[in-house]
DRENPA-3360 file (N, C-alpha, C; in nm, 2 decimals, always signed):
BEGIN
1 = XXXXXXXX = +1.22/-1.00/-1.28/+1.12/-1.03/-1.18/+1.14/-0.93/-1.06 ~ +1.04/-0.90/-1.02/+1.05/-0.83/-0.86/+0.96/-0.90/-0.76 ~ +0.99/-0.89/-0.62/+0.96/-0.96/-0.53/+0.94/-0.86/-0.44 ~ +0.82/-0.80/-0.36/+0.78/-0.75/-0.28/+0.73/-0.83/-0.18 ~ +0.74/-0.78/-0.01/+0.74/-0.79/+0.07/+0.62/-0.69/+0.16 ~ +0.54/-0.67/+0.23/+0.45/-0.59/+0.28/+0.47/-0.61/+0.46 ~ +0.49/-0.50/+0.53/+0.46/-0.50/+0.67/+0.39/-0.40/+0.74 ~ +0.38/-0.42/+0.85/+0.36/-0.29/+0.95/+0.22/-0.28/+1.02;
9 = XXXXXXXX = +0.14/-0.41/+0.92/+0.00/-0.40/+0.97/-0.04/-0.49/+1.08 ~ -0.13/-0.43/+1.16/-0.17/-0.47/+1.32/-0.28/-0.44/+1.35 ~ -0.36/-0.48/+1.46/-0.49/-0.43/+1.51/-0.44/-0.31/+1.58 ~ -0.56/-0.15/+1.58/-0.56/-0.05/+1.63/-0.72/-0.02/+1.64 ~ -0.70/+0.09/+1.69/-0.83/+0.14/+1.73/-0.89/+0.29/+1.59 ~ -1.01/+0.29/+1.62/-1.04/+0.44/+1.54/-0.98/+0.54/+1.61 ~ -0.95/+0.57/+1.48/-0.85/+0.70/+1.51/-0.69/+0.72/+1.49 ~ -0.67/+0.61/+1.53/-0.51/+0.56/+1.53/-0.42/+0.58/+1.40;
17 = XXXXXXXX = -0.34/+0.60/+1.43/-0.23/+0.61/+1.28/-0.14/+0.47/+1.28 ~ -0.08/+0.44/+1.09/-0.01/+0.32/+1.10/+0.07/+0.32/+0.98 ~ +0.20/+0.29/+0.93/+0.21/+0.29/+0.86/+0.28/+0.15/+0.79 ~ +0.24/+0.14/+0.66/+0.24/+0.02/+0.65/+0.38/+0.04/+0.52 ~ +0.47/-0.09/+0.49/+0.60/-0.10/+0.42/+0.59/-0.21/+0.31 ~ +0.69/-0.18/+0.25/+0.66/-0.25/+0.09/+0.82/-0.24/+0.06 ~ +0.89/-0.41/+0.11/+1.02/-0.39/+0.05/+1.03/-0.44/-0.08 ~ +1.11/-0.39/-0.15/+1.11/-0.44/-0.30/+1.26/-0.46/-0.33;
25 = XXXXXXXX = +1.24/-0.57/-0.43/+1.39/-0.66/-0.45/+1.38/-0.69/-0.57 ~ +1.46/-0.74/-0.66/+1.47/-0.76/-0.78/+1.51/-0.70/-0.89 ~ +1.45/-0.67/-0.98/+1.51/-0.64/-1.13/+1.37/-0.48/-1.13 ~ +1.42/-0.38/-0.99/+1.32/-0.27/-0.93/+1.35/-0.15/-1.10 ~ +1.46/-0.18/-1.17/+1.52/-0.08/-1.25/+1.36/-0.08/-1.37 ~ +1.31/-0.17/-1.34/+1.20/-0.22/-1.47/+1.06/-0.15/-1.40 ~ +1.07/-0.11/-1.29/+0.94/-0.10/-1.24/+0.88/+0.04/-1.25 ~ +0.79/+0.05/-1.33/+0.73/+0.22/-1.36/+0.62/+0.26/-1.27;
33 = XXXXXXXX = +0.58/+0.19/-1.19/+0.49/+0.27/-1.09/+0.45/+0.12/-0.99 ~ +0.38/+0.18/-0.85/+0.39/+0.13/-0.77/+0.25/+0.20/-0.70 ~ +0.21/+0.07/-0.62/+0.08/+0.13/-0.53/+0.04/+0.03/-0.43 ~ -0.05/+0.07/-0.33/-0.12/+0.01/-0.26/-0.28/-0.06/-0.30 ~ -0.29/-0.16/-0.29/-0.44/-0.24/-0.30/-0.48/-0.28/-0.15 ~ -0.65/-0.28/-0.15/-0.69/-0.38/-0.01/-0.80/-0.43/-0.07 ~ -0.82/-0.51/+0.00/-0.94/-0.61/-0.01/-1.01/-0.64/+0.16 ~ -1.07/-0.59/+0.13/-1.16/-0.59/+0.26/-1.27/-0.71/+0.28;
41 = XXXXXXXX = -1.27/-0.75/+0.41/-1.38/-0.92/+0.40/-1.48/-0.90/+0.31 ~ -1.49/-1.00/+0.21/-1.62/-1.01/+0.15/-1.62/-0.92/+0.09 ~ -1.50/-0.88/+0.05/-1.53/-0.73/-0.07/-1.40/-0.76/-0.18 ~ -1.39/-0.67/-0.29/-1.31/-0.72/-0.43/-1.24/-0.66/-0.35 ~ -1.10/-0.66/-0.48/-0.96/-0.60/-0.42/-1.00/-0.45/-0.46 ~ -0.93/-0.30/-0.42/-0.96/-0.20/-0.44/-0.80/-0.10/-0.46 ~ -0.83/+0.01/-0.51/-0.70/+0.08/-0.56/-0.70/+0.19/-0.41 ~ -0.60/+0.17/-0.36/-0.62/+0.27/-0.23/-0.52/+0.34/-0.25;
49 = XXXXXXXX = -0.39/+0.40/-0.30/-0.31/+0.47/-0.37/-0.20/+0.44/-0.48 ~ -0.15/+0.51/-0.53/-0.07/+0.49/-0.64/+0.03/+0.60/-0.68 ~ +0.18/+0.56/-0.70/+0.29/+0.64/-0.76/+0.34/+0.63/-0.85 ~ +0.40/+0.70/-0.97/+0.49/+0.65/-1.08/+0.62/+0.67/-1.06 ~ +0.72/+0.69/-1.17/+0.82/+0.70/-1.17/+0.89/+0.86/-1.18 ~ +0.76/+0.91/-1.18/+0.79/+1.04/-1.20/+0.76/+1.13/-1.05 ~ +0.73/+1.11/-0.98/+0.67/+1.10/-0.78/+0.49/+1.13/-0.82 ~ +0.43/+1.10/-0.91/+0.33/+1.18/-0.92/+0.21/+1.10/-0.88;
57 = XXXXXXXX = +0.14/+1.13/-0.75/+0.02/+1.03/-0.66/-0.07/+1.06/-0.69 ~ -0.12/+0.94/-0.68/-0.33/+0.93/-0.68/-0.40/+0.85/-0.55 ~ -0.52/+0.88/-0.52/-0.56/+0.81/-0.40/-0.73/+0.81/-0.43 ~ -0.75/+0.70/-0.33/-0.89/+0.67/-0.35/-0.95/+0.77/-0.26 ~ -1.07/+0.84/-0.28/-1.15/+0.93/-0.24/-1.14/+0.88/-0.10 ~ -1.23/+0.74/-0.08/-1.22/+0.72/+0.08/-1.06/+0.75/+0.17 ~ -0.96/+0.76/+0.12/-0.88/+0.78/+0.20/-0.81/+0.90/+0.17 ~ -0.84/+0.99/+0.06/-0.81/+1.11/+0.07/-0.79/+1.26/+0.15;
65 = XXXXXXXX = -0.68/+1.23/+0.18/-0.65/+1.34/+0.30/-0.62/+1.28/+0.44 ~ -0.63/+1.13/+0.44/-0.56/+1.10/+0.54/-0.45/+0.99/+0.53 ~ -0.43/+1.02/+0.40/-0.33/+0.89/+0.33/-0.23/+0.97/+0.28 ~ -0.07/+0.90/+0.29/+0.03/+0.97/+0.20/+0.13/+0.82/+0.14 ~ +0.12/+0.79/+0.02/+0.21/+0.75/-0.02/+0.37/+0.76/-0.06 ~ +0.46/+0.76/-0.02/+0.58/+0.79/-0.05/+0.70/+0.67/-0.10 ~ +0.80/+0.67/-0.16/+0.93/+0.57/-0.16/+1.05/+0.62/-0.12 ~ +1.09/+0.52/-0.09/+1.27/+0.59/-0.03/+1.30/+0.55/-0.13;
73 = XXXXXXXX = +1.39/+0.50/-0.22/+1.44/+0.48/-0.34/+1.61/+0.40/-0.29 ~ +1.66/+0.48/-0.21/+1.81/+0.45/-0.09/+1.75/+0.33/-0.04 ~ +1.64/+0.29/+0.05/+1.57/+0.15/+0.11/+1.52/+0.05/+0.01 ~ +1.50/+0.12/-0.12/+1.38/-0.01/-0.21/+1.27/+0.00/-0.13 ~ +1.23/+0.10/-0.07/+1.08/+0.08/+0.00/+0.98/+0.15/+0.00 ~ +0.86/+0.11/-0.04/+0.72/+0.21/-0.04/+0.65/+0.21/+0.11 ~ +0.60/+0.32/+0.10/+0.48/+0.34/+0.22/+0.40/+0.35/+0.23 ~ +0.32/+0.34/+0.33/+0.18/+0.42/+0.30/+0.11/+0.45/+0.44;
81 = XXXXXXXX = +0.17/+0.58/+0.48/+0.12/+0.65/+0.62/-0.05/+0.65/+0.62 ~ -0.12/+0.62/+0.73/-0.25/+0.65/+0.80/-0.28/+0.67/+0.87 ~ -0.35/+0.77/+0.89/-0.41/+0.84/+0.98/-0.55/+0.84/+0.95 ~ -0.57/+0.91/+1.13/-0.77/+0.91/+1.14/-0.84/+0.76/+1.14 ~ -0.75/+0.66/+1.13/-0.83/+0.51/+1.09/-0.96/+0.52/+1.12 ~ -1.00/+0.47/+1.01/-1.20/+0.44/+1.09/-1.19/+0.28/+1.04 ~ -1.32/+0.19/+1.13/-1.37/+0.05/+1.10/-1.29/+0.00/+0.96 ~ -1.37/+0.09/+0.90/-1.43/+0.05/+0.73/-1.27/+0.05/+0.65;
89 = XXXXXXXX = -1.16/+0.10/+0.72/-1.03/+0.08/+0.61/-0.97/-0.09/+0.67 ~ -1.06/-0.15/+0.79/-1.06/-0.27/+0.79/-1.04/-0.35/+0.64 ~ -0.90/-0.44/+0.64/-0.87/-0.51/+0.51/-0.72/-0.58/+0.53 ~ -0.69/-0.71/+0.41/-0.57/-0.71/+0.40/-0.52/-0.56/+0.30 ~ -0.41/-0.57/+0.32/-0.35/-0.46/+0.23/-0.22/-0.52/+0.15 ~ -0.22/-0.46/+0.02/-0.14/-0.59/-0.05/-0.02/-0.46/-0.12 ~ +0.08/-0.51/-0.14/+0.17/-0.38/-0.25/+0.19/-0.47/-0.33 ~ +0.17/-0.35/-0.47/+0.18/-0.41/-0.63/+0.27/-0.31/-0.70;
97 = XXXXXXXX = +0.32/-0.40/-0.79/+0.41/-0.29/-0.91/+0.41/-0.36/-1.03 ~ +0.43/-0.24/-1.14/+0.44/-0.23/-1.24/+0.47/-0.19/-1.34 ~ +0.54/-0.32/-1.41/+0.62/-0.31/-1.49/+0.59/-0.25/-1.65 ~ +0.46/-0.23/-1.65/+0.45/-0.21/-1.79/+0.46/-0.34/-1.88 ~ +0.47/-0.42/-1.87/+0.47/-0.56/-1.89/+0.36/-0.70/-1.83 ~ +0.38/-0.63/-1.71/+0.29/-0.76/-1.55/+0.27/-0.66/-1.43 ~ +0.17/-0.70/-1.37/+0.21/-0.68/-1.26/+0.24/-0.78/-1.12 ~ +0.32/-0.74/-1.01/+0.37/-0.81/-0.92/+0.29/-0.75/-0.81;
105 = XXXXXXXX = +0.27/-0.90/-0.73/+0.18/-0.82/-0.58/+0.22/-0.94/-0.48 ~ +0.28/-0.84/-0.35/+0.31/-0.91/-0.22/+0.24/-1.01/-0.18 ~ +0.26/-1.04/-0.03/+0.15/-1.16/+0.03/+0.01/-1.04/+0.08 ~ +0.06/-0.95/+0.16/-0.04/-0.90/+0.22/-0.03/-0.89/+0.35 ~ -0.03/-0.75/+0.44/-0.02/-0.77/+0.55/-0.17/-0.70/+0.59 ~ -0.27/-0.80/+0.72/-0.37/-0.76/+0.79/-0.37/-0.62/+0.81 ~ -0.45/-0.50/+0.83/-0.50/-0.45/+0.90/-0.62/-0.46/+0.95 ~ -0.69/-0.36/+1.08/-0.75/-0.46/+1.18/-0.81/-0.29/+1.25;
113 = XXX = -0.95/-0.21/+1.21/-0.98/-0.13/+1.31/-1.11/-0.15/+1.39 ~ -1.09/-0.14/+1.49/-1.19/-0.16/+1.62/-1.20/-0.15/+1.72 ~ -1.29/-0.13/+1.81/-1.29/-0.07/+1.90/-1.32/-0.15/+2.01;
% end
């Protein structure tokens, strides 16, 4: 089993930078890749980046170039730096992993851009 945890998210303005955390606990030896989801009001859940086990990233167009996903591996923790915020990355933001088996997804921490 793994148990993720999500933080960091808060109201800011456009433009503003934030970086949001994903602690991970459990049985992490099983876990072959890892990513960010949001779901925005009134909208499905969405793939906003993704890592394997091998460091190798993907990201969704909308946030391309102003997103970097990274893990400490020493902490058990993922990230996911932002920059440039606009309105529209308004969402919960959720971290998932996977095992190749299931996947596991946190509670979700708010973000919030506006002006």
């Amino acid at each position: 089993q793994v148990q993720l945890v999500e933080s960091g998210g808060g109201s800011v303005q456009p433009g503003d930078s934030l970086r949001l955390s994903c602690a991970v606990s459990g049985s992490i030896f099983t876990v072959i890749a890892m990513g960010w989801y949001r779901q925005p009001p009134g909208k499905e859940r969405e793939l906003v980046a993704s890592i394997n086990s091998g460091g190798s990233t993907n990201y969704a167009n909308s946030v391309k170039g102003r997103s970097t996903i990274s893990r400490d591996n020493a902490k058990n923790t993922m990230y996911l730096q932002m920059s440039s915020l606009k309105p529209e990355d308004t969402a919960v933001y959720y971290c998932n992993a996977n095992t190749g088996l299931r996947h596991f997804w946190g509670q979700g921490t708010q973000v919030t851009v506006s002006s």
